[in-house]
N, C-alpha and C positions, 0 to 999 in steps of 0.2 A: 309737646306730647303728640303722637303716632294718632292719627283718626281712628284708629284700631283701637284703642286702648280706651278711648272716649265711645267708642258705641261697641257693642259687645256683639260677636255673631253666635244667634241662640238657633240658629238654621237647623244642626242636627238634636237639638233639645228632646230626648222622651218629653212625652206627656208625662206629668205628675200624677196623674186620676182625682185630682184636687180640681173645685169647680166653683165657677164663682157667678153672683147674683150682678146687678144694673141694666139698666137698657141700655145705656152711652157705646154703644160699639161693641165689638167682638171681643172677648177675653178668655185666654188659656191657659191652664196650666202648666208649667214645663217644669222639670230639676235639669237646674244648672250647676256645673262646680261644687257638688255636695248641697245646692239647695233650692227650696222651692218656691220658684216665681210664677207670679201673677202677669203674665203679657198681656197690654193694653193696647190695640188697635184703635188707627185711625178712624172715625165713625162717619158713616155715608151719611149726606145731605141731602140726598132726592126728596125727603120727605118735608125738610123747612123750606119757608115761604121767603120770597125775598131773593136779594142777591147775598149767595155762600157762596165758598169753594164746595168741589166734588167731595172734599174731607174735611173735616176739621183736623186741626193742630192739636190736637189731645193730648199724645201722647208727648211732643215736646211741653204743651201747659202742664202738664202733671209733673213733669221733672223740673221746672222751670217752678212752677207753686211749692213741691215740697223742696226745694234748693233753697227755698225765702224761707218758706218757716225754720228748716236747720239751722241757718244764719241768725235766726232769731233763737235761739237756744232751746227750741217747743219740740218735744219728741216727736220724730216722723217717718215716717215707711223708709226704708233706704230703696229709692228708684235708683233706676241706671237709663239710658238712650240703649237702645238694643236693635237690632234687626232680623228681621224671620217673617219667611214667605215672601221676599223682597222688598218689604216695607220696613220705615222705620218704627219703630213701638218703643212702648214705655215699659220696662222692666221692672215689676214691684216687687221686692223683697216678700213671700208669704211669713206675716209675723204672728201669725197664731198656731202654737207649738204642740206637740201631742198632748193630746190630754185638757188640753182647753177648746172654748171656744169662744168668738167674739158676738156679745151679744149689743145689738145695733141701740142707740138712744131712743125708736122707736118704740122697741119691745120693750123698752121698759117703762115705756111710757103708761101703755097698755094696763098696766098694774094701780091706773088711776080709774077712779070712776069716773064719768062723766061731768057728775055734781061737783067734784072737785078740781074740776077746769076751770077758769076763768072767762074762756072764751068757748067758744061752739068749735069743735073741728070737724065741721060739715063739710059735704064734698065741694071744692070749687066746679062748679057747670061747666065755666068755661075752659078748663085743662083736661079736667076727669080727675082731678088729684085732689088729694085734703092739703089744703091753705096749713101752711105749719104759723100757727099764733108763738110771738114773740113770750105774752105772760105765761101760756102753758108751757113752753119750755121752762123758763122761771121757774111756776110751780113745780116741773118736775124734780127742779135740780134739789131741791128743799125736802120733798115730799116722797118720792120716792126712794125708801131705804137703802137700795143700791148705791143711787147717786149719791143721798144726803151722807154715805158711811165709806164712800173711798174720796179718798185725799184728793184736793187740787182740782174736783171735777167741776163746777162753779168758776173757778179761773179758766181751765180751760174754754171753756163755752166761750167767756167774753175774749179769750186771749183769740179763739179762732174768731170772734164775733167782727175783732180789728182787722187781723191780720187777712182775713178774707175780702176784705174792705180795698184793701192795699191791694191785692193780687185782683181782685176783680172777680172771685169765685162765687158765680149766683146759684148754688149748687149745694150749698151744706144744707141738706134737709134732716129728717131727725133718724134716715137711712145710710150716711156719710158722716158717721161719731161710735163712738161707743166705749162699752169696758169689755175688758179679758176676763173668763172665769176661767178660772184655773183648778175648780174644785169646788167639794162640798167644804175639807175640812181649809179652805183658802181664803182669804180674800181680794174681792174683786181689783181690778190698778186699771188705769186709763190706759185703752189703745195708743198709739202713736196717730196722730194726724195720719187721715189717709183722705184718697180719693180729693184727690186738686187738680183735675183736668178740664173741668169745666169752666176755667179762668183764662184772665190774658188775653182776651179777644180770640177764644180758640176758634171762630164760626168768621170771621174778617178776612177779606178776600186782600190778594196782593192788589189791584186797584184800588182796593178802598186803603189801606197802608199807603200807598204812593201819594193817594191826595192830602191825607193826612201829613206825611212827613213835610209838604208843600204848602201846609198850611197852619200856622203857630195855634193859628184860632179853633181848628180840630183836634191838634194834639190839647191843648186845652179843656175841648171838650168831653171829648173821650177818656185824661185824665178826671175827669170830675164828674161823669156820669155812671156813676156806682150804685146800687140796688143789693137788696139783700134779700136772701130767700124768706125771711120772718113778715110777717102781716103784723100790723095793728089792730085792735078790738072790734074796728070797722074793716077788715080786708083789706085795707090799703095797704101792699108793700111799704117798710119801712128803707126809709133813705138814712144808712147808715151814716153820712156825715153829719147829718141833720139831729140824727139820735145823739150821736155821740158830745153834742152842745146840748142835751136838753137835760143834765145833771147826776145822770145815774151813775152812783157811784161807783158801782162792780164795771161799769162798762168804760168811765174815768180814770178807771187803776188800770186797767187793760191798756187804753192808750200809754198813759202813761210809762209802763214796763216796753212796751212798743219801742215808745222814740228811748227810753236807755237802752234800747239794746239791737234797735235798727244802726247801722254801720252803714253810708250810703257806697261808699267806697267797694261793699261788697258785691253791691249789682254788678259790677263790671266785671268780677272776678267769676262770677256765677255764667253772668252769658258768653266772658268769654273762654269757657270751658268746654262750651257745646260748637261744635264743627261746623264751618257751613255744607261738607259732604262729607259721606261716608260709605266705602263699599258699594260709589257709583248711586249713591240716592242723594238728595238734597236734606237736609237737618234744618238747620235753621241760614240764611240767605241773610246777607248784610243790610238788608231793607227790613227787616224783622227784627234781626237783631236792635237797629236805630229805634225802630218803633219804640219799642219795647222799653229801651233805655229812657227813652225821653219822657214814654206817657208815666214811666211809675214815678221818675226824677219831679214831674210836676205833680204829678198824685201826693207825692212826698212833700214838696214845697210849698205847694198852693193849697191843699187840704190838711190832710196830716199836720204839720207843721203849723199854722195859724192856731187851729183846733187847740191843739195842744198847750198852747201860750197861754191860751185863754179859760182854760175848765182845768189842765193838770194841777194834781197838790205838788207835783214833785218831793213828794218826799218818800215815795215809795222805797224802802229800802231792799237791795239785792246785796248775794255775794256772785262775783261774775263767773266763778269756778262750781258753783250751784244753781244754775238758771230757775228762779223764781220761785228763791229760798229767802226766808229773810233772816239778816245777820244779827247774832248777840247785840252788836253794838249799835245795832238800828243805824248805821251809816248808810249812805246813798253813794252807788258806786256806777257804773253807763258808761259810755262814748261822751253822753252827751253832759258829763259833769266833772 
């Protein structure tokens, strides 16, 4: 396939007059080809501490995160690899259509009273940010009408709860989710997965990739050192692998749908789709690519994989032509059976 064809030139793109909210970088609206996208820029690092690049990798994490969940059959933004203003970007599909709008898992949070929290969502000091509690999401998905009355939003939650585990996205807060309203006389339906840029080691400098590829014991590590944006009742950031051993059902079934319907054979088909140049910029480089392959290969092997032996019922049933529907005949259908 033509590197042309893999990354799209949105150089003379109108603006859309469509406008979009985050801090992670620069982001514009354009209509391209009859439709309107969301451009994702690369986001400046002057301001983090430590050794970064000048940029994060965002916008290849973001097509490179929702290219995994597709694989996994979980509804998701359709990105594209794009370029405009000489940089590469991440080109999101806008999927909120006239007449609707996406209202964030935040806002709807909002519709709880306090007393009906489990935890305190006081401000963290030390970020300036509110600590998202792991059971207040819980109780939201139960409790608030919205959630508790559109289908599948409870799966979702744990289904991103894993699959964000796997990609490394410490970023789903309760502003990166949501539902579509589509009206008064409507009812509300789960967004598509969106915003996965904040994964993959998007902040990892090519020296730090080099010693890693040099060293089994970092790709190791780096595979297995995963964090989730959710807190415990005490503040402590939860260790999603750790969670996922410690019995919770909803979050047991999640894996479990996981490994029937992770393909490992597709990572490869996924990175190598993406160029190492395009239109004279660099994409993604064969030293990234490696990375890449190997940390999720042991993420999958050495975490994933164990986990799962040990806590899945496997008997979750699918049909594979309905991603995470379950069949008449309650049969169990995967790769992996």
């Amino acid at each position: 396939m033509d590197t042309m064809d893999q990354v799209m030139n949105m150089e003379g793109a109108p603006l859309s007059r469509r406008y979009y909210g985050g801090q992670a970088g620069r982001k514009i609206g354009v209509t391209f080809d009859g439709c309107d996208w969301l451009l994702k820029y690369p986001a400046a690092t002057r301001r983090l501490a430590g050794s970064v690049p000048s940029y994060t990798t965002a916008p290849l994490s973001e097509y490179l995160g929702s290219h995994i969940y597709a694989a996994l059959g979980i509804p998701v933004h359709d990105t594209r690899l794009a370029v405009r203003d000489g940089r590469i970007v991440c080109a999101c599909r806008d999927f909120v259509g006239d007449g609707e709008r996406l209202v964030e898992f935040a806002q709807l949070m909002n519709y709880m009273d306090e007393d009906d929290l489990p935890s305190s969502s006081s401000p963290d000091t030390t970020h300036g940010q509110r600590i998202v509690y792991l059971a207040d999401a819980r109780a939201a998905l139960y409790r608030v009408p919205e959630l508790a009355g559109t289908e599948g939003a409870a799966e979702r939650f744990w289904d991103m709860f894993v699959t964000d585990a796997f990609i490394r996205n410490i970023d789903r807060n309760n502003t990166n989710w949501g539902l579509l309203d589509h009206g008064r006389e409507r009812a509300f339906t789960l967004a598509p997965v969106y915003d996965n840029g904040n994964s993959l080691g998007n902040k990892k400098t090519s020296t730090a990739i080099g010693k890693a590829l040099d060293n089994p014991g970092r790709i190791r590590q780096d595979a297995l050192d995963v964090r989730s944006c959710y807190h415990d009742d005490r503040g402590h950031p939860i260790a999603p692998f750790k969670y996922m051993r410690s019995g919770d059902d909803d979050c047991v079934q999640a894996l479990d749908r996981f490994m029937q319907r992770w393909d490992p054979a597709r990572l490869d088909d996924i990175l190598a789709a993406v160029p190492a140049r395009a239109y004279g910029l660099s994409v993604m480089d064969e030293q990234q690519r490696d990375y890449h392959a190997r940390v999720l290969r042991a993420r999958y092997e050495q975490a994933f994989t164990p986990i799962w032996r040990d806590t899945a019922t496997h008997i979750t049933p699918f049909d594979m032509a309905a991603p995470w529907t379950i069949t008449p005949d309650g049969a169990t259908h995967g790769p992996n059976h």
